[in-house]
N, C-alpha and C positions, 0 to 999 in steps of 0.2 A: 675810603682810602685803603689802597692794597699793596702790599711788598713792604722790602725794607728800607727803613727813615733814607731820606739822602744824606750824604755822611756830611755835608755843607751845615747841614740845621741838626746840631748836635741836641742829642739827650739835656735836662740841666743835668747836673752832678747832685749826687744825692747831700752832701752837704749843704749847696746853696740851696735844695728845697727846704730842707730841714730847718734851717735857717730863719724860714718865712715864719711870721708873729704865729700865725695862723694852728700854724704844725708845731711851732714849739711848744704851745701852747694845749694842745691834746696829747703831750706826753706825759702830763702829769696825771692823766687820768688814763690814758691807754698803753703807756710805758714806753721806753725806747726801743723794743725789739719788734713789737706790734706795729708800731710809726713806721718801721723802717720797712717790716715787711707790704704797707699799705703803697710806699710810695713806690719800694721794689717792682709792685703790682703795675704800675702807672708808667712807669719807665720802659717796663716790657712790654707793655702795649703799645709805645712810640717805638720801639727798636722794629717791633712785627709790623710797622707800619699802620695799624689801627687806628693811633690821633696823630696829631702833629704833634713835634717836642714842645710847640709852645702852649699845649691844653694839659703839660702830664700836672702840674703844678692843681690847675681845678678838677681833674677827676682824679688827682692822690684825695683832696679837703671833699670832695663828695662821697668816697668811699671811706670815706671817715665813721666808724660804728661809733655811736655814742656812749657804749662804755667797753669794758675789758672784757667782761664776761660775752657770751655766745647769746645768751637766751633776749629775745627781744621782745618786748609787749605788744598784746595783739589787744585789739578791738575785737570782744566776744557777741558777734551779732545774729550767733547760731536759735538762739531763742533756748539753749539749754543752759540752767543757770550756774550747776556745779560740774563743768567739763572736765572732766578726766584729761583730756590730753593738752587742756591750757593750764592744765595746773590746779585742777580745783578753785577752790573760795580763792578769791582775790584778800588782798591786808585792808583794813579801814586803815584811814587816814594816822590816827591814832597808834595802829598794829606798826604803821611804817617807820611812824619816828621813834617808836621803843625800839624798833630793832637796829635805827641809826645812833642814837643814844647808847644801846650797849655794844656798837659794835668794835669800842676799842677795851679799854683796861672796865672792868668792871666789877663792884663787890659779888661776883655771883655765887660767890663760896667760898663769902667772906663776911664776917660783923665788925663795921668799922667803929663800934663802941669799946666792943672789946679786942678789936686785934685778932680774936682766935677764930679757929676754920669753923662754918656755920654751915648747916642744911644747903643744900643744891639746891637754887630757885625758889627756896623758903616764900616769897613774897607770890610768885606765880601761884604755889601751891595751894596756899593762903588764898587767894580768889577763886579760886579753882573749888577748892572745900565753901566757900562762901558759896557758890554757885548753886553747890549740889549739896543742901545740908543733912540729906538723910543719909550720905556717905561717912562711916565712920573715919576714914582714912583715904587720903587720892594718891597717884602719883604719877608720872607722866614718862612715855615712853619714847620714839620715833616715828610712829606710826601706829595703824589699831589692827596689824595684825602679828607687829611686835607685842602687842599687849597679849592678846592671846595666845601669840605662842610663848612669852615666861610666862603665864597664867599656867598652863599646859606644862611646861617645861618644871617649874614649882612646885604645884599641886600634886601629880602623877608620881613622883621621886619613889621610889620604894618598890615597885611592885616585884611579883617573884615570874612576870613574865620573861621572853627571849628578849625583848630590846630595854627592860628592865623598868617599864616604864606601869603604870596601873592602870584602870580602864576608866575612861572617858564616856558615859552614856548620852548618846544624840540620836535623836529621830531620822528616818531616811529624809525623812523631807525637807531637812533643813544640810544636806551636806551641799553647801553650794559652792559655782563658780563664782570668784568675786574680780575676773577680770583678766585679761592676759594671759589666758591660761592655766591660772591658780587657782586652786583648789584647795578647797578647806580640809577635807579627808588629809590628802599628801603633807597642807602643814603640819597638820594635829598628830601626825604619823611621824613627820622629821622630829621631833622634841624625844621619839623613845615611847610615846603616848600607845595603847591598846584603844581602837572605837569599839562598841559596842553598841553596834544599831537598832536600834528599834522601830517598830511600826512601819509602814509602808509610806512609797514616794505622797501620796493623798491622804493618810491616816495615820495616826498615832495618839494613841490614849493611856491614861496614869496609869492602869493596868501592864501595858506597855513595858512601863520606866520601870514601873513597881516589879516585876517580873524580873527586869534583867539586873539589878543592883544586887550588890554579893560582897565578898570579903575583899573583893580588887576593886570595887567602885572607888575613885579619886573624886567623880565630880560626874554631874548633869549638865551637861552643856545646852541651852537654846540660843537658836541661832535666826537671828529674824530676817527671812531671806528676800532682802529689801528689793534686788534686780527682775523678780517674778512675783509671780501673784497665781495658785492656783485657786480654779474653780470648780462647784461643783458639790460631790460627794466627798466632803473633808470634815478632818477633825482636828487639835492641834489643842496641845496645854496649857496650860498660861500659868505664867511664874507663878501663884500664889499655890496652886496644885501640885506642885512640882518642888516648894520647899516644905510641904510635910512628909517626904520622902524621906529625913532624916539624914542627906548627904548633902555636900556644898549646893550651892545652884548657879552656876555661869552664865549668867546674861550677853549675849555678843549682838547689841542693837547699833550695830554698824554706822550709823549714819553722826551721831555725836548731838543729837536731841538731848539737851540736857534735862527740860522740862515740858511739858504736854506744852501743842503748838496748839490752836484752833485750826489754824490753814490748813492744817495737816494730821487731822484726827486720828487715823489709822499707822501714823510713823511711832514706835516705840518710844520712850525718853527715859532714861539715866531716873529720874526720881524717881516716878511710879514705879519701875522693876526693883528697885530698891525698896521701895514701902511695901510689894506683896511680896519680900522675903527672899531677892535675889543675896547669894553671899559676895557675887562681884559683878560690874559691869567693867566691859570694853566697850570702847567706842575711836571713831577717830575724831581729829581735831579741825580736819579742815576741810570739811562737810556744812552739815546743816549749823555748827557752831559757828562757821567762819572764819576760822583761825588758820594758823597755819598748820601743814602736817604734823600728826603729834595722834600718840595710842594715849588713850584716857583708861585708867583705872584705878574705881571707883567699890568702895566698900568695906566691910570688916577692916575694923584698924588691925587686929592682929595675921590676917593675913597680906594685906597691903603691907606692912611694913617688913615680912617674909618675904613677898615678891621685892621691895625694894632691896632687900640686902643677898638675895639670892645673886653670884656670880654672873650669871648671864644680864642681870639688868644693866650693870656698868658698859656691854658692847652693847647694848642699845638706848642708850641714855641722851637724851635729846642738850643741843646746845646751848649756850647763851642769847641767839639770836632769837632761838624758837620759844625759848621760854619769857623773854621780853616779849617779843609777838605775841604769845597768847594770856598773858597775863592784863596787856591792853585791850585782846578782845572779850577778853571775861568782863573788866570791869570800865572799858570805853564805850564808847556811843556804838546806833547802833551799826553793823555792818556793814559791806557791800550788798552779802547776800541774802540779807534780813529784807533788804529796801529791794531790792531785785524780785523775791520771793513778790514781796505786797505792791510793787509797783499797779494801778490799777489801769484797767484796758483805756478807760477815758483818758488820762495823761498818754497814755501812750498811744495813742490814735492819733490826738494833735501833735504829738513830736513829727508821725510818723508824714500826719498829710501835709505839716510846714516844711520838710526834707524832698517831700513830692511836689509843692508849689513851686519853694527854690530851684530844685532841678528844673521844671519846666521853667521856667523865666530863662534860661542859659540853656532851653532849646532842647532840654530830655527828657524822654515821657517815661515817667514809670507809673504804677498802678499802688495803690493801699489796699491791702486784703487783711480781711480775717486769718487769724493765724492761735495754734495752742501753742505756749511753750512748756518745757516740763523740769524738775527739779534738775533729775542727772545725780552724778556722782554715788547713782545704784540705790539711789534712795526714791521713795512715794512714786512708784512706775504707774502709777495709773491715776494721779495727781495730774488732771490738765489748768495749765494756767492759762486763760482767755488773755491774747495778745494780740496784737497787726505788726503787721509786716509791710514791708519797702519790695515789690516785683522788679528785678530787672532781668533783661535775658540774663540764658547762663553764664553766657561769654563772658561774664564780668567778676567772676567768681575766681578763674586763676588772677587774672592782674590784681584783683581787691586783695588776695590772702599775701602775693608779693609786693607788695605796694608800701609806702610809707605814709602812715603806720600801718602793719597787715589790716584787713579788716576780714572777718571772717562769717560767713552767713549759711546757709545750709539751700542744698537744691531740692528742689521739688519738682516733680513733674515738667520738668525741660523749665526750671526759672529758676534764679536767684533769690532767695528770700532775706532780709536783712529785718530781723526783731531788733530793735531797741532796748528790749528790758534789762540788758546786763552793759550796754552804752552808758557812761554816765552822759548828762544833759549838756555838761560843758565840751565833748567833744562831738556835736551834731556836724557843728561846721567842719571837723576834719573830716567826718565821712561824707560831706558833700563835696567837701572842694575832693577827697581821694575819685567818688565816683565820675567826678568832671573828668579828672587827669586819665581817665582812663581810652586809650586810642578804641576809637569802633570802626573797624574795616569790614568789619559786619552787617548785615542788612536789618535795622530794627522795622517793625512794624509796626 
């Protein structure tokens, strides 16, 4: 249909749409301004002649978002289990209704025995230290590279350098990019901080560290550079060497391993660098923990409680939602991406060839292949997880990611790939029936 409405078959009026059960009925969850601009939407497309006035009424209720906010849940069928650009770790079931639970009035810094104002998040933190008992002290940030930069910003105070800050000692080989163009150097530098490099991009030894610490040493920094993996002719410290140095020792094990994993031998964790003599760990919170974004730090009560009360920690001090959310995943069941992580290839082979049967029954062929998934979220890079995958052309890979609900899968050599392991089981049947809806003007073979 092209040109403008015939003026005969009037627009409805935006009252009488509004009106309908239907619409009123989404304004308590999507407000009246958002309603009005949906149906706005709908009415203008019968004026430019697009539908008839008598469809604006069903494509206003279709164009209906299901809630206020922008961000919409995708279907992670990349076979990457902590994706950076979906958000990281998904909530457990658990994570979600704490943060429904606190999301109106809540004692979060407050003792309703006594009436008087009590610790932030007391109860999170309290799991938190349960979690990690060789921590003498925790406390929790917005992020893990909020952690290290008040760490940095803290510890350094004093120095008689030009940006007045002390010196920082890290290996070259651990100054890394941690994504989007950030860089560890530039943060460790924004706080006022002096580095003090040592060793080369391949090598670095005590001799090294022991070398360059002086009357400006603040701290040893190690930095466990989760996104690479060099090979070869290497050397490299390990905490326990590194706290007979006789100055703090800053552990930054990125990923939020709070306790040695088996699956994942070679990933750092929060207890061990604490028991060979780390003075503090950072980590983030919604990584390998699960939780939601949150800097973890772990260590010395008397310097943890210096970082808490240090000025900068109040602008980055995490909220009521986040600290419900991770106080559920400390002490609730377990994860999404605990079960993702261990999902084993047999399960997921039969998800993947009853998703291939169904689709052939309703006339479309796709193929079941061997497939690696890997952790992600810059953590255990050379960690392959044995999975399968769903083949379909690539063609199907825009409709899928715009589709209801997205579904999102990763291309390979001219195919669409769709892993399973981060699908929970109960939504099989939406990525069939998504794959069905999808038009093929395309030539399959």
């Amino acid at each position: 249909m092209n040109g403008a409405v015939d003026p005969r078959r009037r627009v409805p009026r935006t009252d009488a749409l509004l009106a309908d059960p239907r619409l009123a009925a989404a304004e308590a969850t999507l407000g009246r301004a958002r309603l009005k601009a949906v149906v706005g939407s709908a009415q203008d497309r019968a004026r430019r002649g697009e539908i008839p006035p008598e469809d604006v009424l069903a494509v206003a209720l279709a164009a209906l978002p299901e809630t206020a906010a922008g961000l919409r849940p995708v279907l992670n069928a990349t076979g990457v289990v902590l994706h950076t650009n979906l958000g990281r770790a998904p909530l457990s079931g658990a994570a979600i209704s704490a943060v429904v639970a606190a999301a109106g009035h809540t004692d979060v810094e407050l003792d309703l025995r006594t009436g008087r104002r009590a610790r932030r998040g007391r109860t999170a933190m309290a799991a938190l230290a349960e979690a990690v008992p060789a921590a003498g002290a925790v406390h929790v940030v917005n992020n893990g590279a909020a952690a290290l930069a008040l760490a940095a910003t803290a510890i350094t105070a004093g120095g008689t350098g030009a940006g007045g800050g002390r010196e920082i000692v890290v290996s070259r080989g651990e100054l890394v990019e941690i994504g989007d163009g950030f860089r560890l150097p530039d943060l460790l530098a924004s706080t006022g901080a002096r580095l003090r490099e040592v060793g080369t991009t391949n090598r670095s030894t005590l001799a090294d560290y022991a070398a360059a610490i002086g009357p400006e040493t603040a701290f040893v920094l190690k930095v466990h550079p989760s996104n690479f993996v060099v090979r070869g002719f290497t050397a490299a410290v390990p905490v326990e060497e590194l706290a007979t140095l006789g100055v703090p020792v800053v552990v930054d094990i990125g990923s939020g391993l709070l306790a040695p994993d088996p699956l994942l031998p070679d990933e750092p964790d929060a207890a061990s660098a604490l028991r060979a003599g780390a003075t503090l760990v950072t980590a983030s919170g919604d990584k390998l923990l699960g939780g939601p974004q949150a800097g973890l730090l772990l260590g010395d009560a008397d310097l943890v409680e210096r970082l808490r009360r240090h000025p900068l920690a109040r602008a980055l001090r995490v909220d009521k939602l986040t600290l419900a959310a991770l106080e559920a995943t400390l002490s609730g069941p377990e994860t999404p991406t605990w079960r993702a992580l261990r999902a084993t290839p047999g399960a997921l082979r039969i998800r993947t060839e009853r998703l291939r049967d169904h689709l052939a029954a309703a006339g479309l062929k796709a193929e079941v292949l061997a497939a690696d998934a890997v952790v992600g979220g810059g953590g255990a890079p050379e960690v392959a997880l044995e999975s399968w995958a769903l083949a379909l052309p690539e063609e199907y890979a825009e409709p899928l990611r715009n589709g209801d609900p997205p579904i999102l899968g990763r291309l390979e050599r001219g195919r669409l790939l769709l892993d399973l392991r981060c699908v929970p089981a109960e939504h099989d049947e939406a990525v069939q029936a998504a794959i069905l809806r999808v038009p093929r003007p395309w030539r399959e073979d």
